[in-house]
Structures are given as structure tokens and as C-alpha cells.
C-alpha positions in Angstrom: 18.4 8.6 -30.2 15.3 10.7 -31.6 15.4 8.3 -34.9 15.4 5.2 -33.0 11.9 6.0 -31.0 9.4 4.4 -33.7 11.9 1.1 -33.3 11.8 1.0 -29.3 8.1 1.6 -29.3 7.9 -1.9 -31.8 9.8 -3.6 -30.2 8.2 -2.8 -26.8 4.7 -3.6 -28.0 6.0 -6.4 -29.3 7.1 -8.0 -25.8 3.5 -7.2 -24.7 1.8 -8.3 -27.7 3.5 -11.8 -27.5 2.9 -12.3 -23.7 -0.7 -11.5 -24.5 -0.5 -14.2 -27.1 1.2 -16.7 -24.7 -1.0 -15.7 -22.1 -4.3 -16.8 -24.5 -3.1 -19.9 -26.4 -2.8 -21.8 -23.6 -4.7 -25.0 -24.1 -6.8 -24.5 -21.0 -7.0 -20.9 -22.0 -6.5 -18.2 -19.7 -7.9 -16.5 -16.5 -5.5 -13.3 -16.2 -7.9 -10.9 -16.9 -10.9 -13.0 -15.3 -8.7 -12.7 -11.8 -7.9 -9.0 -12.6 -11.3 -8.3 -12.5 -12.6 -9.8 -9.8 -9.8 -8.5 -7.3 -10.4 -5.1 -8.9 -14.5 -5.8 -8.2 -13.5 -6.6 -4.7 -12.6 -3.2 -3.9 -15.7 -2.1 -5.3 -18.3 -4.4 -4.1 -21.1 -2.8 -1.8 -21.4 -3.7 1.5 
């Protein structure tokens, strides 16, 4: 299984490579990371 590491760590970052592709070349383009941010700055907005 040892020898095979270098191909599941591809082949992982592959999946995530390709949904970050699919996410962005939408024609509209994309607001994942613009709605990750602002719930995350939600938590840390002062009061």
C-alpha cells in the first residue's frame, strides 16, 4: 500500500483541483469563497 501513496495523494488533489476549476469557470463566475468569508467575518464582527 506504501508504493501507492504518491498515486492517492494525485488523484485526491486532483478531485479538489477540478472542483475548484468548476467552481471558477462558471460563466457568472463564482461566490464560494466570497460567502465563506463573510459567514466566517460574521463570527468575528465587533459589536
Amino acid at each position: 500500500m506504501g508504493e501507492y501513496d504518491a498515486v492517492w495523494v494525485f488523484i485526491i488533489s486532483l478531485v479538489f483541483v477540478g472542483f475548484y476549476i468548476y467552481i471558477e469557470a462558471r460563466p457568472k463566475g463564482s461566490n464560494l469563497f466570497e460567502s465563506i468569508s463573510k459567514t466566517i467575518s460574521r463570527f468575528f464582527r465587533s459589536r
